[in-house]
Backbone as a chain_set.jsonl record, in Angstrom:
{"seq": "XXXXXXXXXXXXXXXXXXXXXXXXXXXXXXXXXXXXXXXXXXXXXXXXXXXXXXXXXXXXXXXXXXXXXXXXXXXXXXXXXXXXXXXXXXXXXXXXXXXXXXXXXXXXXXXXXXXXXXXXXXXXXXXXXXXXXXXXXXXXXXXXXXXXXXXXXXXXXXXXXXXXXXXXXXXXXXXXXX", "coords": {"N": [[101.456, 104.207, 65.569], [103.008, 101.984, 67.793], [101.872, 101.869, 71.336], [103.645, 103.0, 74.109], [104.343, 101.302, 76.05], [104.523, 99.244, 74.364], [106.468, 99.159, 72.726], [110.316, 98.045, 72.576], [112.794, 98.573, 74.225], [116.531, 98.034, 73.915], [115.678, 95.148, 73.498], [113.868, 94.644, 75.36], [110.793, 94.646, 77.117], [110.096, 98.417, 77.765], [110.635, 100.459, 81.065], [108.172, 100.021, 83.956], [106.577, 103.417, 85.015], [106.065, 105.293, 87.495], [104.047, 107.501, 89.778], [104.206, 108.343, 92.456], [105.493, 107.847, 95.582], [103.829, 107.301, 98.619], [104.075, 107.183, 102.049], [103.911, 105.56, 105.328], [100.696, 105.773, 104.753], [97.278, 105.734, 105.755], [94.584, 105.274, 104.48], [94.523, 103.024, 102.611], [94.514, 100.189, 102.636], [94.528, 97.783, 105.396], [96.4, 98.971, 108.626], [99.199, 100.871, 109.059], [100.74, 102.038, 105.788], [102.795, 101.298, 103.077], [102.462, 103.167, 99.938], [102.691, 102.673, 96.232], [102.141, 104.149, 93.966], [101.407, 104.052, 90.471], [101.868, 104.781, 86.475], [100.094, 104.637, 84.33], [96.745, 103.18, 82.739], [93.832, 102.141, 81.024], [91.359, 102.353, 81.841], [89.495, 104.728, 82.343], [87.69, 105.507, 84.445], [85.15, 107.493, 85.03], [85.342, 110.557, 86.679], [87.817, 110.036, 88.443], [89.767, 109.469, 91.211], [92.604, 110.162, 90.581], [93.527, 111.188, 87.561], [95.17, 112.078, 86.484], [97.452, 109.633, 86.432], [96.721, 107.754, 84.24], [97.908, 108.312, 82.394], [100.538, 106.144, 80.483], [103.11, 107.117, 79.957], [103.598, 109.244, 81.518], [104.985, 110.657, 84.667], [107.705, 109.144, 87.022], [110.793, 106.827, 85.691], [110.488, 103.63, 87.173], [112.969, 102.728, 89.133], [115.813, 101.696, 90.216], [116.539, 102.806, 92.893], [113.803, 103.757, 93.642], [112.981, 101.935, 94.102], [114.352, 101.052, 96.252], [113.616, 102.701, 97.798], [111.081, 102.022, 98.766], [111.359, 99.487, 99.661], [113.092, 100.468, 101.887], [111.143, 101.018, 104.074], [109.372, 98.996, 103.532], [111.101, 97.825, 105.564], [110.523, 98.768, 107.987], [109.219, 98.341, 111.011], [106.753, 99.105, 112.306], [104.717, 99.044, 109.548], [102.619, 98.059, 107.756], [102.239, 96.607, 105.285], [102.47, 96.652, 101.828], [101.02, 98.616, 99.288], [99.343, 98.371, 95.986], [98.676, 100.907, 93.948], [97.115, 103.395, 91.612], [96.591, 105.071, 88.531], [96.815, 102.136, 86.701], [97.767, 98.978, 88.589], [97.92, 96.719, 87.231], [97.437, 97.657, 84.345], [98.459, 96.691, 80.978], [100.975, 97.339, 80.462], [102.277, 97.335, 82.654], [102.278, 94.889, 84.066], [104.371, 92.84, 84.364], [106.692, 93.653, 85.271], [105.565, 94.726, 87.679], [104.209, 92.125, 88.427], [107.477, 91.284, 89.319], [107.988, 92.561, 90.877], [106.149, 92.013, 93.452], [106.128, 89.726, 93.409], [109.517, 89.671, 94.751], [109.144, 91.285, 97.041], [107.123, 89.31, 98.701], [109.297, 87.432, 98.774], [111.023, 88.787, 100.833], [110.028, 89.833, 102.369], [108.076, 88.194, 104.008], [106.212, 88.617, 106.377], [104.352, 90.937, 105.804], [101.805, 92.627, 104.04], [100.244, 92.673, 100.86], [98.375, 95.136, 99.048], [96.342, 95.7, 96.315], [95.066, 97.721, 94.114], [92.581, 97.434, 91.248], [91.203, 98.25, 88.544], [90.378, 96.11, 86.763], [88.633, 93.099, 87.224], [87.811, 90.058, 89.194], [87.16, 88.141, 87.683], [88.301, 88.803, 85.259], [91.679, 88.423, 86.228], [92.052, 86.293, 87.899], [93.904, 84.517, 87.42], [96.347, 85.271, 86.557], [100.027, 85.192, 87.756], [100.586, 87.091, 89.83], [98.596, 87.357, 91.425], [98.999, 85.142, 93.154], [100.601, 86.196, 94.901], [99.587, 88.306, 96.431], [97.632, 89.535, 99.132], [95.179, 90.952, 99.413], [92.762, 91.981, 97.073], [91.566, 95.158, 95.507], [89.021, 94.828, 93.332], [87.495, 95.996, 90.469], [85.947, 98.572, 88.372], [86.095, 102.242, 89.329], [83.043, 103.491, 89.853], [80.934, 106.688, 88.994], [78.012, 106.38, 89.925], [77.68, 105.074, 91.931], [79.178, 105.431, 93.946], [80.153, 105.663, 97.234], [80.974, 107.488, 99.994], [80.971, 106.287, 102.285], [82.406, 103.688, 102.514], [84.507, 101.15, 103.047], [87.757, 101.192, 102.019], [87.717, 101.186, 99.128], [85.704, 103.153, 96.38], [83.403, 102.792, 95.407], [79.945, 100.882, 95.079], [79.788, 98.876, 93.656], [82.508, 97.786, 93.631], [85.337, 95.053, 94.642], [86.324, 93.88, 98.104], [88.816, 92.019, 98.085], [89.348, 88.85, 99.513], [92.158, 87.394, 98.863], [93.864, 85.384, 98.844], [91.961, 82.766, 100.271], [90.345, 83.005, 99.023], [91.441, 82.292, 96.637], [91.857, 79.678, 97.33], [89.428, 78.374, 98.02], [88.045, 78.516, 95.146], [86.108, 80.464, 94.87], [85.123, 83.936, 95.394], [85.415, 85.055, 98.262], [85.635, 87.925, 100.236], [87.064, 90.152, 101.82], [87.562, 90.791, 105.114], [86.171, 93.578, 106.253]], "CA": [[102.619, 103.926, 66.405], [102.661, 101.048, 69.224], [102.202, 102.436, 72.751], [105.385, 102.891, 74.792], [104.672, 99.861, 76.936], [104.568, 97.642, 73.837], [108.266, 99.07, 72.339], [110.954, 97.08, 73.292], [114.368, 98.971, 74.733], [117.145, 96.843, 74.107], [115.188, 93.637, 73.372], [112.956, 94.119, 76.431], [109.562, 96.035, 77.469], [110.066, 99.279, 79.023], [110.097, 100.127, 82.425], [107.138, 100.674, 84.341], [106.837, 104.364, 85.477], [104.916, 105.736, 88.563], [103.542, 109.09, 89.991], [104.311, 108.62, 93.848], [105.583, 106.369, 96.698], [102.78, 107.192, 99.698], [104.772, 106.575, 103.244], [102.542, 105.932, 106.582], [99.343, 105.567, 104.353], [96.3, 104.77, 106.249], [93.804, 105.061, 103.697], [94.679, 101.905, 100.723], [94.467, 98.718, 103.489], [94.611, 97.667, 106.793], [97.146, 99.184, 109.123], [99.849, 101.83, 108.154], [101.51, 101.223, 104.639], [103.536, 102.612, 101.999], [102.025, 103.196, 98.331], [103.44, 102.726, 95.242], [101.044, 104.871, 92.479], [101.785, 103.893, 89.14], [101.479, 105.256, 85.901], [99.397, 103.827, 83.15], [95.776, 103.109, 83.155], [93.214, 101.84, 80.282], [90.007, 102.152, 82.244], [89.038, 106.088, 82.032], [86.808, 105.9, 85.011], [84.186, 108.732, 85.119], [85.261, 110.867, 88.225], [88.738, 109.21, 89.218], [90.546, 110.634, 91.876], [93.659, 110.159, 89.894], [93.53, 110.928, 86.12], [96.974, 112.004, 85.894], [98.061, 108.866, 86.568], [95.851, 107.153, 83.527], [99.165, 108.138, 81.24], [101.705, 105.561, 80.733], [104.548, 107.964, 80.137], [103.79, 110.052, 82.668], [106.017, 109.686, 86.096], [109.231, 109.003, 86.511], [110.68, 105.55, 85.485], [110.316, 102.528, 88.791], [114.285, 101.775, 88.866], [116.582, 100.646, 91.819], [116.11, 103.917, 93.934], [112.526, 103.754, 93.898], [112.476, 100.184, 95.011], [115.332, 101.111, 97.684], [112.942, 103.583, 98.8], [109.857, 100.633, 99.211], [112.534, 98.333, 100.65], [113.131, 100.885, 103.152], [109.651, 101.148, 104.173], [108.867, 98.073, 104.536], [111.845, 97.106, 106.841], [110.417, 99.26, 109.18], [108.25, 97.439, 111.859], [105.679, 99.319, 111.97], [104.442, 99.205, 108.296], [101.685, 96.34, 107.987], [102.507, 96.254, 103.949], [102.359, 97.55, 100.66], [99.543, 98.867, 98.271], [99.524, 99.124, 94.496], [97.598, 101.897, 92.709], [97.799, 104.627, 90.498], [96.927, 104.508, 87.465], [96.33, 100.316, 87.261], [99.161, 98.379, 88.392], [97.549, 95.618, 86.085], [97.564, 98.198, 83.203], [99.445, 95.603, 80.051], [102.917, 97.276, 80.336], [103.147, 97.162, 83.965], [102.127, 93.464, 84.428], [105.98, 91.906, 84.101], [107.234, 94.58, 86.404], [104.523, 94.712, 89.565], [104.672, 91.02, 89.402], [108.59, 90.77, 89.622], [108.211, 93.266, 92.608], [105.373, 91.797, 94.158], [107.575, 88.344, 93.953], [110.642, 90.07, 95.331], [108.551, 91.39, 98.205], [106.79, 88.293, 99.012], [109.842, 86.376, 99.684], [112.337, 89.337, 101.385], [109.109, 90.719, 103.708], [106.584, 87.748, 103.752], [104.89, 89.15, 106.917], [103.88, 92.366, 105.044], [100.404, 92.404, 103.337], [100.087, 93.333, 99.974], [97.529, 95.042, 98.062], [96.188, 95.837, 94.714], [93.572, 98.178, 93.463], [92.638, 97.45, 89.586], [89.852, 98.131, 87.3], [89.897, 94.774, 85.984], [87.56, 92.102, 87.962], [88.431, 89.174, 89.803], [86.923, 86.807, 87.002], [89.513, 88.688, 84.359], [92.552, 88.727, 86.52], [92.815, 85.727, 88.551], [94.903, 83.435, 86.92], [97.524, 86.212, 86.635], [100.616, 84.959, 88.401], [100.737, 88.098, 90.622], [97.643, 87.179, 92.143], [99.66, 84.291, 93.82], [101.611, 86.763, 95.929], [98.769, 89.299, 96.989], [96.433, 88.877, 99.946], [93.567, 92.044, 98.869], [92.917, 93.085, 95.634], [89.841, 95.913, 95.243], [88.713, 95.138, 91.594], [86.488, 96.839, 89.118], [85.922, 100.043, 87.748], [84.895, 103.118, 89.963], [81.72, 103.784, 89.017], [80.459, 107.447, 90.145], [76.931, 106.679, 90.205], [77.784, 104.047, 92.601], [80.267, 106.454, 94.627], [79.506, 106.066, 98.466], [82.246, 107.301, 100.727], [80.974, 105.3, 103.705], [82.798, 102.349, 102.197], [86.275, 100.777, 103.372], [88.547, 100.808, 101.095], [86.894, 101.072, 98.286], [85.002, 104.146, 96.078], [82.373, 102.214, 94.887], [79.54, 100.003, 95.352], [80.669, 97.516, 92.875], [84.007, 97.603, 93.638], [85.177, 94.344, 96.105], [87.835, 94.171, 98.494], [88.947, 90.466, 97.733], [90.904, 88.351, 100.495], [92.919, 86.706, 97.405], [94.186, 83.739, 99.157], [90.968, 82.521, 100.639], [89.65, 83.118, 97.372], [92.125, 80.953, 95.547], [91.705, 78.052, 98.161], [88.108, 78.119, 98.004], [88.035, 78.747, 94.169], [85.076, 81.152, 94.882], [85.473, 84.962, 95.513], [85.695, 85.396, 99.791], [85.422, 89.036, 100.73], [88.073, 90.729, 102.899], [86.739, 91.178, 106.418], [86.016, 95.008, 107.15]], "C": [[102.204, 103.067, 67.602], [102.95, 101.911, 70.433], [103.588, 101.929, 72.849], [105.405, 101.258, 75.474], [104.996, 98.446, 75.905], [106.27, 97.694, 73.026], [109.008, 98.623, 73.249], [112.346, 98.546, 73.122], [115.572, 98.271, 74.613], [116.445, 95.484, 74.275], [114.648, 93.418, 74.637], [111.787, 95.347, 76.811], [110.604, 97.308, 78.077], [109.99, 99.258, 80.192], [109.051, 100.627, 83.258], [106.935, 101.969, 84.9], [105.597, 104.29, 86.523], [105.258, 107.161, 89.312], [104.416, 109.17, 91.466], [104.818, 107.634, 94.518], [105.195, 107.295, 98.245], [103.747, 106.575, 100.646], [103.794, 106.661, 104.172], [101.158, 106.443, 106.164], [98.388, 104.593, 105.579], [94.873, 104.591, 105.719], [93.547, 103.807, 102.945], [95.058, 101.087, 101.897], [94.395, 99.377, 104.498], [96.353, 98.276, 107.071], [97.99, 100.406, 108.695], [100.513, 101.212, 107.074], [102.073, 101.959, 103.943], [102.527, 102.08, 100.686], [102.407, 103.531, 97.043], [102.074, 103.088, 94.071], [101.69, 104.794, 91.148], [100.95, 104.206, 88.228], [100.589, 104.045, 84.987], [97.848, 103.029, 83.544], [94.537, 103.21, 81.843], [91.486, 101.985, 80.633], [88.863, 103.831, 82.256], [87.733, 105.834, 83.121], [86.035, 107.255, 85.084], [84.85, 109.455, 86.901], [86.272, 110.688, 88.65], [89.178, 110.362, 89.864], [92.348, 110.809, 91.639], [94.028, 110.171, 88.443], [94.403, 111.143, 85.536], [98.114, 110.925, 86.16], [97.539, 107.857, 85.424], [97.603, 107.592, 82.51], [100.222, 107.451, 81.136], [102.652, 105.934, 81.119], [104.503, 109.188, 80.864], [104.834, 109.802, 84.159], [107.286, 109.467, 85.706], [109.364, 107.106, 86.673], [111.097, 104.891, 87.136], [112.102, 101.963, 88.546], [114.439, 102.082, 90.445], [115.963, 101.662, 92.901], [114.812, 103.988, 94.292], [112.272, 102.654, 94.508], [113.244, 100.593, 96.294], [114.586, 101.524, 98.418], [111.9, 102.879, 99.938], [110.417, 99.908, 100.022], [112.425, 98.629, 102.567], [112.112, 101.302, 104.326], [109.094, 100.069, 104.549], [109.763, 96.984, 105.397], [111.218, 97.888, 107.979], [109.18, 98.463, 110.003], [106.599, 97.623, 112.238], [104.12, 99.041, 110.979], [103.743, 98.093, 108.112], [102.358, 95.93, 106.285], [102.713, 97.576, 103.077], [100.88, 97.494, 99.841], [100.241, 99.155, 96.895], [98.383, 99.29, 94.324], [98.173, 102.373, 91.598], [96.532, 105.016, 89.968], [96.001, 102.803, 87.965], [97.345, 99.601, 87.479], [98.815, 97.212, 87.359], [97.879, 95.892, 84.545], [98.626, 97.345, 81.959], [100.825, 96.365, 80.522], [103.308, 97.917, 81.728], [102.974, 95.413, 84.825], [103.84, 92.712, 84.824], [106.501, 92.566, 85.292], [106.845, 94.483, 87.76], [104.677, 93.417, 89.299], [105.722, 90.676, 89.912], [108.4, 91.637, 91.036], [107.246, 92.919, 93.961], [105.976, 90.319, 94.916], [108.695, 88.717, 95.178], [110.035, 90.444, 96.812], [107.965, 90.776, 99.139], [107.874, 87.507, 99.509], [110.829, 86.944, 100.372], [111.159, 89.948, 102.914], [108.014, 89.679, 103.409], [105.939, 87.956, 105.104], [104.59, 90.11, 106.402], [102.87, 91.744, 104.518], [100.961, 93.221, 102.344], [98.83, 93.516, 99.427], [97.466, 95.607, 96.794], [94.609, 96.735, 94.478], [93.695, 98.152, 91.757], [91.572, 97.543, 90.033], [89.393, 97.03, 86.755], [89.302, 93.791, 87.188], [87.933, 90.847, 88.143], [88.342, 88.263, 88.711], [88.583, 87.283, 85.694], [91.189, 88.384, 84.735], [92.977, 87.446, 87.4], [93.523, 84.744, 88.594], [96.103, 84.041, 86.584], [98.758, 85.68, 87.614], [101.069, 85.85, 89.543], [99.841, 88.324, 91.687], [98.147, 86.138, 93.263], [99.999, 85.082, 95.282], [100.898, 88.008, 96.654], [98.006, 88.514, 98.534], [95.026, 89.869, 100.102], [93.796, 92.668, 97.578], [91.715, 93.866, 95.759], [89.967, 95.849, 93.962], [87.552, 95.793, 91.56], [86.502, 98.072, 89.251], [85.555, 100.887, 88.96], [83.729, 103.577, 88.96], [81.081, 105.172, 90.017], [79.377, 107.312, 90.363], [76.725, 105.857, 91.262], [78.791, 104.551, 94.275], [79.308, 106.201, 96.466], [80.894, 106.211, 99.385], [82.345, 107.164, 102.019], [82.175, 104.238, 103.475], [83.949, 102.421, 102.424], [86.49, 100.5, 102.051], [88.197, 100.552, 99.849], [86.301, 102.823, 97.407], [83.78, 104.242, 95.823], [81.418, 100.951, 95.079], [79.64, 98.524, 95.005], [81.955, 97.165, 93.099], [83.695, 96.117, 94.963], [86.185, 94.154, 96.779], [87.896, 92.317, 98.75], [89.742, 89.951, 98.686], [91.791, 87.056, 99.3], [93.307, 85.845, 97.705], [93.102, 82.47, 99.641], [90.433, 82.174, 99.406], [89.981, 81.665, 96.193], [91.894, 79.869, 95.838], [90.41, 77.525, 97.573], [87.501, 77.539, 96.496], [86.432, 79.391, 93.762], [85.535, 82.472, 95.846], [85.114, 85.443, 97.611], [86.416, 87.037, 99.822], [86.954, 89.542, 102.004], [87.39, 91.225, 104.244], [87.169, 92.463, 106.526], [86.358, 95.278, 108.502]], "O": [[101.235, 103.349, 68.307], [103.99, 102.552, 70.583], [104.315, 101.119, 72.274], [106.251, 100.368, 75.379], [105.405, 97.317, 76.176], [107.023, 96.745, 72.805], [108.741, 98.642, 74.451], [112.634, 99.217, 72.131], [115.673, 97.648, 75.67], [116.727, 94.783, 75.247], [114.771, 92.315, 75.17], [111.921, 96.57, 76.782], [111.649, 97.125, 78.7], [109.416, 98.313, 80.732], [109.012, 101.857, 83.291], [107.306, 101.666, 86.033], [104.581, 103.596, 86.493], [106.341, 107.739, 89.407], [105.27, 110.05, 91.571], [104.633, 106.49, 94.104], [106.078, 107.859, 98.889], [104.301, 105.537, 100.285], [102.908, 107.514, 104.113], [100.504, 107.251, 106.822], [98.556, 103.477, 106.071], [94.049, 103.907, 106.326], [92.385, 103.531, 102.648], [96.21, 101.361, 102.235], [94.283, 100.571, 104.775], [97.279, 98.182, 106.265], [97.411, 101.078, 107.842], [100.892, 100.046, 107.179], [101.988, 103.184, 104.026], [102.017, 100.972, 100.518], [102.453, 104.724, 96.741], [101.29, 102.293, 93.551], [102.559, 105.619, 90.865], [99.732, 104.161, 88.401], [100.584, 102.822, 85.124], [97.794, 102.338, 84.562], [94.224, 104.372, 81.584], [90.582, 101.764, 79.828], [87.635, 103.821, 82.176], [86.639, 105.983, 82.577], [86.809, 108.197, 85.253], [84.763, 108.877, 87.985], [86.21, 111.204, 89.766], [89.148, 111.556, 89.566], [93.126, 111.429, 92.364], [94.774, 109.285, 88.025], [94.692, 110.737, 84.41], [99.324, 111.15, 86.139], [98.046, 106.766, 85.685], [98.206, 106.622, 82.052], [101.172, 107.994, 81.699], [103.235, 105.579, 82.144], [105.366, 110.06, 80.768], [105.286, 108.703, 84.48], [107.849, 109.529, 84.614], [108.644, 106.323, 87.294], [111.765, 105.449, 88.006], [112.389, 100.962, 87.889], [113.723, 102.459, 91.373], [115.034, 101.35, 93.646], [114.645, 104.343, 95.459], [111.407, 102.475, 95.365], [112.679, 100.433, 97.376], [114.521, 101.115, 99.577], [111.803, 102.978, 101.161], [109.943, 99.689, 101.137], [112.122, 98.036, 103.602], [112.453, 101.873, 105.362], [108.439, 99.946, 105.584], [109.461, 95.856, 105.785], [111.549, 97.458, 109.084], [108.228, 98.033, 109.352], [105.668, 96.833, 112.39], [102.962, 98.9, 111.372], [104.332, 97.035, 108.336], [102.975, 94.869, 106.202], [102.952, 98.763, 103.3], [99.992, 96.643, 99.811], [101.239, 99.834, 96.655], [97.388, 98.568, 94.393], [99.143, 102.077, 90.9], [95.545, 105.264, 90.661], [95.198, 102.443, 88.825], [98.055, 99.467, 86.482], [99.754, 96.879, 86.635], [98.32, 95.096, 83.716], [99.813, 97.512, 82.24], [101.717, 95.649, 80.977], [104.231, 98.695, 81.97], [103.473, 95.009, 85.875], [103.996, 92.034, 85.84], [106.719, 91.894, 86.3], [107.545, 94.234, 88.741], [105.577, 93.069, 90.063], [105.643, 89.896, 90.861], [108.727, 91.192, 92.136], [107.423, 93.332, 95.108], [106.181, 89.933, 96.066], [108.721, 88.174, 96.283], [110.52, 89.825, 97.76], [108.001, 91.208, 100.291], [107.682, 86.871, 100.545], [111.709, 86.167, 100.743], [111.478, 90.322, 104.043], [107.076, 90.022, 102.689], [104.85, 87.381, 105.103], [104.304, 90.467, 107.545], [102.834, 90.516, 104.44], [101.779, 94.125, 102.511], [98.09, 92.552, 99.229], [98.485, 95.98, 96.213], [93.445, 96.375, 94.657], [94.601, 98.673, 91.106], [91.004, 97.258, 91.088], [88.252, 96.885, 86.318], [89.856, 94.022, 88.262], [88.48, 90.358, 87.154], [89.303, 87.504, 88.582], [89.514, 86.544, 85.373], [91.969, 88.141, 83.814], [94.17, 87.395, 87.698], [93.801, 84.106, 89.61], [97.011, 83.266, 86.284], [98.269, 85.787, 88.738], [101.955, 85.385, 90.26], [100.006, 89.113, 92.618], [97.647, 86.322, 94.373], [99.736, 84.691, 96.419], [101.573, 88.692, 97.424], [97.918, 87.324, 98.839], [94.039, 89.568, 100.774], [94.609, 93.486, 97.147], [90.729, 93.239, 96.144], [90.769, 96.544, 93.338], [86.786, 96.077, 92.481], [87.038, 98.654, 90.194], [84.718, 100.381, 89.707], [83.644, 103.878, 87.769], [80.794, 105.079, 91.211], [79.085, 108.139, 91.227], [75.561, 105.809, 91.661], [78.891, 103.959, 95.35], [78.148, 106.522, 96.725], [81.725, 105.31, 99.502], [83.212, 107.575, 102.79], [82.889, 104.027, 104.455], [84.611, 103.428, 102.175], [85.83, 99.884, 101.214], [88.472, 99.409, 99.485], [86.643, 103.777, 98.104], [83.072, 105.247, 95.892], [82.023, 99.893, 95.25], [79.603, 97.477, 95.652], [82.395, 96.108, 92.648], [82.752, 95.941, 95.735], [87.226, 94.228, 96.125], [87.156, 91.616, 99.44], [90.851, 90.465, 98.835], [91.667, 85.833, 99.372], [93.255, 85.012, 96.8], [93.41, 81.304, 99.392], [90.162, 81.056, 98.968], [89.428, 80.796, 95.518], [91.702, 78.982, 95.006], [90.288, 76.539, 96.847], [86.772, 76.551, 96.404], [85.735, 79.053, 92.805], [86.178, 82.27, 96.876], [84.374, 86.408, 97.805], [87.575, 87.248, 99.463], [87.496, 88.857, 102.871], [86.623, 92.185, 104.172], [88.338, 92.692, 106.838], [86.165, 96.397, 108.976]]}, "num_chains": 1, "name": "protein.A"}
């Protein structure tokens, strides 16, 4: 049987589900933020601190109310941005989805920061059109043997916290200033 993300509903993917929406996060970036944890997740890190979010069809489905909620979150002045986790927001059958919302967010709140934590690595991911509209992604895997929890933003020694526009300019991987 094809995973859920690859059946079509009425002649279109599914919709992406997610675990949580995180308000006045100061953990996942700079500043305070809200966090959108989504389900689905291909990478089975050793150790994660979220493995109930590794199930597609776990969570409840990302429709209007859940965005209203984000919306409302980041009208507030405070709120430096948004973060995507989970799970992977990259995960295949949330790609179509986190980029239309990463779009939508980009041009209704473009002072807001956005970020991105995936598993997948800057070399696999950055021609992704969703990468356009970010400005930190932390890629790659956690790795626990690598685990130091000195590190910003981050779990892992491999992991990197990417300044994604810098990056793109340059067309060489520029670091997010700590």
């Amino acid at each position: 049987m094809m995973p859920r993300w690859q059946r079509s509903q009425k002649g279109r993917v599914c919709n992406m589900r997610y675990h949580n929406i995180t308000k006045d996060d100061m953990l996942n970036g700079d500043g305070l933020r809200v966090v959108l944890w989504v389900a689905g997740c291909a990478h089975g890190c050793k150790e994660c601190q979220n493995p109930v979010t590794w199930d597609p069809d776990g969570g409840l489905l990302f429709e209007e109310e859940a965005k209203k909620e984000l919306f409302e979150q980041l009208e507030k002045s405070y709120i430096s941005g948004i973060t995507y986790s989970g799970g992977d927001p990259l995960f295949p059958g949330n790609r179509k989805e986190i980029t239309e919302l990463a779009k939508e967010i980009r041009q209704k709140f473009p002072e807001k920061t956005q970020w991105l934590y995936t598993g997948y690595e800057w070399s696999q991911i950055q021609d992704e059109e969703i990468v356009s509209y970010l400005d930190v992604i932390v890629d790659g895997k956690f790795e626990a043997a690598q685990k130091d929890t000195k590190l910003h933003w981050k779990g892992s020694a491999n992991q990197k916290v990417i300044d994604v526009q810098n990056s793109l300019n340059t067309g060489k991987i520029v670091l997010h200033d700590v």
